[in-house]
ROSE-4610 file (N, C-alpha, C; in Angstrom, 1 decimal, always signed):
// ROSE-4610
residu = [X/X/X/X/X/X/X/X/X/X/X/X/X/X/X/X/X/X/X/X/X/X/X/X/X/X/X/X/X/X/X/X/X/X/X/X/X/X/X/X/X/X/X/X/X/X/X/X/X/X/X/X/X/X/X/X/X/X/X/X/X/X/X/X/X/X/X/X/X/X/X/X/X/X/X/X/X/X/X/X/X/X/X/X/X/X/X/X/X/X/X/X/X/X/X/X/X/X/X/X/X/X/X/X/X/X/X/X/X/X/X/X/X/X/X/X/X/X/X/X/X/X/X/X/X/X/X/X/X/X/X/X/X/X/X/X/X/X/X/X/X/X/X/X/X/X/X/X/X/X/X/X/X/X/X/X/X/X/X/X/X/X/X/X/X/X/X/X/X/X/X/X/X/X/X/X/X/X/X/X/X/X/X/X/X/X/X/X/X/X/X/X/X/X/X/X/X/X/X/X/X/X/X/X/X/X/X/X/X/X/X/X/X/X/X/X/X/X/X/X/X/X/X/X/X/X/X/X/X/X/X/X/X/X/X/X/X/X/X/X/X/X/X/X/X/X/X/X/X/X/X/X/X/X/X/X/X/X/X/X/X/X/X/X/X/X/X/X/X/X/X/X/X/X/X/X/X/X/X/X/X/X/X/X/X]
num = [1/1/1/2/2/2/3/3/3/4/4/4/5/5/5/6/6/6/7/7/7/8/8/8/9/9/9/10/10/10/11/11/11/12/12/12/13/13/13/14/14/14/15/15/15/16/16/16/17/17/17/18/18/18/19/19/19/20/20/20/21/21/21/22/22/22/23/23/23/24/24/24/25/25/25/26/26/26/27/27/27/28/28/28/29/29/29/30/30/30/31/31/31/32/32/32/33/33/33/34/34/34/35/35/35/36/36/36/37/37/37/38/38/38/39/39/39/40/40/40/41/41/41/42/42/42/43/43/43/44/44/44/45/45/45/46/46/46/47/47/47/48/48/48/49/49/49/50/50/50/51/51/51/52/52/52/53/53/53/54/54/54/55/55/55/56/56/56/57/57/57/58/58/58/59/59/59/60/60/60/61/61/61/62/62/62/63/63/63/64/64/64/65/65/65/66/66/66/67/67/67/68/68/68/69/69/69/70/70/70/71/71/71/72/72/72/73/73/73/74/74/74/75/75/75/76/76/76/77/77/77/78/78/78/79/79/79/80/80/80/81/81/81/82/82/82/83/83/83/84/84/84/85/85/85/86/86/86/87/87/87/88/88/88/89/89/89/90/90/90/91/91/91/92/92/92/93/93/93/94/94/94/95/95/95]
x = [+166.1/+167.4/+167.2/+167.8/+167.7/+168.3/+168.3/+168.3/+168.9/+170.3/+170.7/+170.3/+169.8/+169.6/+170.7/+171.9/+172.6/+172.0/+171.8/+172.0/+172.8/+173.4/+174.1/+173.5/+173.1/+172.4/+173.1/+172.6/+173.1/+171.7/+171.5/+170.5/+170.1/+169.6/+169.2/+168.3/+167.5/+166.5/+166.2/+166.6/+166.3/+164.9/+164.4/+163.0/+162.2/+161.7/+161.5/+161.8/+162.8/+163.6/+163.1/+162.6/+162.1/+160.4/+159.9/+158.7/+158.4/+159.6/+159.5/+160.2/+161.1/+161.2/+160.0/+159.2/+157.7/+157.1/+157.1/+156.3/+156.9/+157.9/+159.4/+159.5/+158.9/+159.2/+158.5/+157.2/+156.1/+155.7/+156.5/+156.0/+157.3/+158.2/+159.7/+159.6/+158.2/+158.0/+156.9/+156.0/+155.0/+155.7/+156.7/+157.5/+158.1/+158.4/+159.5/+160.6/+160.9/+162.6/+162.7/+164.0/+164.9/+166.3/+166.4/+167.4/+168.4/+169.5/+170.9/+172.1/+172.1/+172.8/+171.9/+172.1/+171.1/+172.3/+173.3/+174.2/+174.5/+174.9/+176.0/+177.5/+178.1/+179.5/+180.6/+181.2/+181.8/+183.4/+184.6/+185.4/+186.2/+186.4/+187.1/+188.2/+188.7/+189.5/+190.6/+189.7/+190.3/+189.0/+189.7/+189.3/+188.7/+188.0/+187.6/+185.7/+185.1/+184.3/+183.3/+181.9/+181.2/+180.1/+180.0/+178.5/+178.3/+176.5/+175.2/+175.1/+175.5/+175.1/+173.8/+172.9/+171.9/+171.7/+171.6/+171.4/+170.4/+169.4/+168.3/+168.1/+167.6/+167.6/+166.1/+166.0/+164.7/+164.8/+163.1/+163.6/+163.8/+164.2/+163.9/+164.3/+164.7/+165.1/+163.8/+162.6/+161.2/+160.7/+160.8/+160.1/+160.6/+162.1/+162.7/+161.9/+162.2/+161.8/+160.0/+159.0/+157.8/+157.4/+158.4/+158.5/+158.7/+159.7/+160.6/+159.4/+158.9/+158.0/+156.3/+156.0/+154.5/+154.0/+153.2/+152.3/+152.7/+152.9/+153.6/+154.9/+155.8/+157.0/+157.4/+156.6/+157.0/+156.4/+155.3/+155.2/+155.6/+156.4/+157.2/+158.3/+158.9/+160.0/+159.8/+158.6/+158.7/+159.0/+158.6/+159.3/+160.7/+161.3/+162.8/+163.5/+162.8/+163.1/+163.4/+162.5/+162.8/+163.6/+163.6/+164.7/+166.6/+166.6/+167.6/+168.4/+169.1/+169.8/+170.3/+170.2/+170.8/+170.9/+172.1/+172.5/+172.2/+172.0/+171.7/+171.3/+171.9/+172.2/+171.4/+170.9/+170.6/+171.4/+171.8/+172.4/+171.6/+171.9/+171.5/+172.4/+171.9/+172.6/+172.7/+174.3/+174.4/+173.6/+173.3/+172.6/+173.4]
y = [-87.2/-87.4/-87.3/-88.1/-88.3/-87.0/-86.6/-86.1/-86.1/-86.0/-86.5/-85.4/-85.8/-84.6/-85.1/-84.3/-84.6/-83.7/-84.4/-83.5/-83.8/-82.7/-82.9/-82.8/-83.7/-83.0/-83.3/-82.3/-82.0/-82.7/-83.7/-83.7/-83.3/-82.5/-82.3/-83.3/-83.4/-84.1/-85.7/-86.3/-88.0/-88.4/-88.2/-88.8/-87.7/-86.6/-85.7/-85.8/-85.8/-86.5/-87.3/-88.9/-90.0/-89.3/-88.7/-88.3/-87.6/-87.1/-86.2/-87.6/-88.6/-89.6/-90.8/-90.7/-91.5/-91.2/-89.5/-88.7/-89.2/-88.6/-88.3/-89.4/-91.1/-92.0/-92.5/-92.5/-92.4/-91.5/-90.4/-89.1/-89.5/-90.1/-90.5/-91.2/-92.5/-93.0/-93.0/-91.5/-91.7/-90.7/-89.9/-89.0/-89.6/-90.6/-92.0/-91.5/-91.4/-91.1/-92.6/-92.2/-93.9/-92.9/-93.9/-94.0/-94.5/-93.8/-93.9/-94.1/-93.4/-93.1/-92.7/-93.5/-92.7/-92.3/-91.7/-91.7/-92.8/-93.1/-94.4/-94.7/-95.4/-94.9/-94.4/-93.2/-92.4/-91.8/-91.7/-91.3/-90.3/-88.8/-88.0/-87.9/-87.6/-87.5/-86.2/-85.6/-84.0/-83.0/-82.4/-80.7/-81.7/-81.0/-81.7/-82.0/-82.1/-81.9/-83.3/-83.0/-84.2/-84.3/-85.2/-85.2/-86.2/-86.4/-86.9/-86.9/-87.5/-87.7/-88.5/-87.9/-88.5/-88.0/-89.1/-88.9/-89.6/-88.7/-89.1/-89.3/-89.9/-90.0/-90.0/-88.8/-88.8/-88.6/-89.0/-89.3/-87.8/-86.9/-85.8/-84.1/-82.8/-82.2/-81.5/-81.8/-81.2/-81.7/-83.4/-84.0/-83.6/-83.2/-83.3/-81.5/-80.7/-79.2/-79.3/-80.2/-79.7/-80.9/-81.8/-82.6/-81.6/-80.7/-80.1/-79.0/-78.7/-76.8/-77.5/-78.4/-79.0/-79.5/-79.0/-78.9/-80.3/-81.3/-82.2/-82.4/-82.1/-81.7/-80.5/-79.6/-78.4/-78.4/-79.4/-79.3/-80.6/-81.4/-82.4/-81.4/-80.5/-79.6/-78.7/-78.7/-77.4/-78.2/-79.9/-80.6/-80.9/-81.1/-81.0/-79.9/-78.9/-77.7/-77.4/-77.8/-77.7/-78.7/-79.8/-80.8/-80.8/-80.6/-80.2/-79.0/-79.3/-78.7/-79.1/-78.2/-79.4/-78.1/-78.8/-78.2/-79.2/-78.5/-79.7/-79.5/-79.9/-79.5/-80.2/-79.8/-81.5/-81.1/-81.8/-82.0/-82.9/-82.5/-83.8/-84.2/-85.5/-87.0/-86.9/-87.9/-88.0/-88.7/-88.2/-88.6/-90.4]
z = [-19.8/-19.2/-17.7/-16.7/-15.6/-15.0/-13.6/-12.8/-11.5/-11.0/-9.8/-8.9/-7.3/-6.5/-5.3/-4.9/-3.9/-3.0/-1.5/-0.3/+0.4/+1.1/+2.6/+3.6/+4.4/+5.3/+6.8/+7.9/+9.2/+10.2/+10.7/+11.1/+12.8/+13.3/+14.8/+15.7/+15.2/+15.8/+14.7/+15.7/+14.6/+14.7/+15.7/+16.0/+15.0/+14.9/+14.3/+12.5/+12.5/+10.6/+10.3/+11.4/+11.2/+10.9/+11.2/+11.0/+9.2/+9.1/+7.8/+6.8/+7.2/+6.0/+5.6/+7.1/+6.7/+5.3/+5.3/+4.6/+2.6/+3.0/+2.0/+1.1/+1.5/+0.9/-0.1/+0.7/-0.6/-1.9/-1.3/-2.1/-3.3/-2.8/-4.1/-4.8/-3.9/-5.2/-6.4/-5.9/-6.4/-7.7/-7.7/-8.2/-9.3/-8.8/-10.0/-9.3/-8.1/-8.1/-6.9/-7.1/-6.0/-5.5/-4.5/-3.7/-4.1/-4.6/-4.7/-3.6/-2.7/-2.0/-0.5/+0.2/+1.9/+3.3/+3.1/+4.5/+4.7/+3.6/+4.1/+4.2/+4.7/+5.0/+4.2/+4.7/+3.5/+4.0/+3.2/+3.4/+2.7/+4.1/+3.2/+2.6/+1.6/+1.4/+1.2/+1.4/+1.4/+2.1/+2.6/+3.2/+5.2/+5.8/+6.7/+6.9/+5.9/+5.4/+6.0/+6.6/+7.9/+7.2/+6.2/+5.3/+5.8/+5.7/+5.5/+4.2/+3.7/+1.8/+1.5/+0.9/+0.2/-1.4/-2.3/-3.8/-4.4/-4.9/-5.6/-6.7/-7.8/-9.0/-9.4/-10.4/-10.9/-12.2/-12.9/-14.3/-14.8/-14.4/-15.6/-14.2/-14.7/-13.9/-13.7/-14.6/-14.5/-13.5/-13.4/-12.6/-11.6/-11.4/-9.9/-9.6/-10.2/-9.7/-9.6/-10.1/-9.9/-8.4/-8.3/-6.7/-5.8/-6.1/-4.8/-4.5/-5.6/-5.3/-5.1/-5.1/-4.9/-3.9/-3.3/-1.5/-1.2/-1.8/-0.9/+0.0/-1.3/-0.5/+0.4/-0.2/-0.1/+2.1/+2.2/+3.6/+4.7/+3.8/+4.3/+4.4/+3.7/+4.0/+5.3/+5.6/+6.6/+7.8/+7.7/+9.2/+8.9/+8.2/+7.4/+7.9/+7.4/+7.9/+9.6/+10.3/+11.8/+12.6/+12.1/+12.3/+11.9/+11.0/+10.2/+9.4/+8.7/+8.0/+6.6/+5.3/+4.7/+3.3/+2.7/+0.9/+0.4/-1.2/-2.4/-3.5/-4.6/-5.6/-6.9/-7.8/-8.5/-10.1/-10.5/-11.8/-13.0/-13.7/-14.9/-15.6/-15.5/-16.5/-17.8/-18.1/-19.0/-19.8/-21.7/-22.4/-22.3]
C-alpha cells in the first residue's frame, strides 16, 4: 500500500536547499518514490497558513521510514536541516 509523505517546508537559504535537492533526487528515485506535489501554486482557504507544500509518494510506509532513517537521507537531512525548516507527516493509501 502506498505511502504519502507531506512536507511543509520554510526555506532560508535557496542556494544551500539547491545543494541538499541535488542530493534528495536521486536518492527518491533509487527509493521508488516520485514527486507529487513540489511548491507549487496554492490557495488558502482558511486560517492564515504560508506553505511550501511538498508530497511524496512511496510504494510502502516501510519503504518510506527505512529512506527517512538510512545514512543517505539521514545526511542529506543534516544540510536540510541547516538551510531550512520544515513539518511532515506521511500517511498511507487507500487499498
Amino acid at each position: 500500500m502506498s505511502a504519502y509523505v507531506i512536507f511543509d517546508v520554510e526555506i532560508r537559504d535557496m542556494t544551500r536547499y539547491q545543494e541538499f535537492m541535488k542530493g534528495v533526487k536521486p536518492a527518491l528515485d533509487a527509493a521508488g518514490a516520485r514527486y507529487l506535489v513540489r511548491g507549487g501554486a496554492h490557495k488558502v482557504y482558511e486560517g492564515d497558513w504560508e506553505p511550501r507544500i511538498v508530497i511524496l509518494e512511496f510504494p510502502s510506509v516501510a519503504t518510506w521510514e527505512a529512506f527517512y532513517n538510512g545514512p543517505t537521507y539521514q545526511g542529506l537531512k543534516a544540510i536540510r536541516d541547516q538551510c531550512s525548516s520544515a513539518r511532515l507527516v506521511s500517511v498511507e493509501g487507500l487499498e
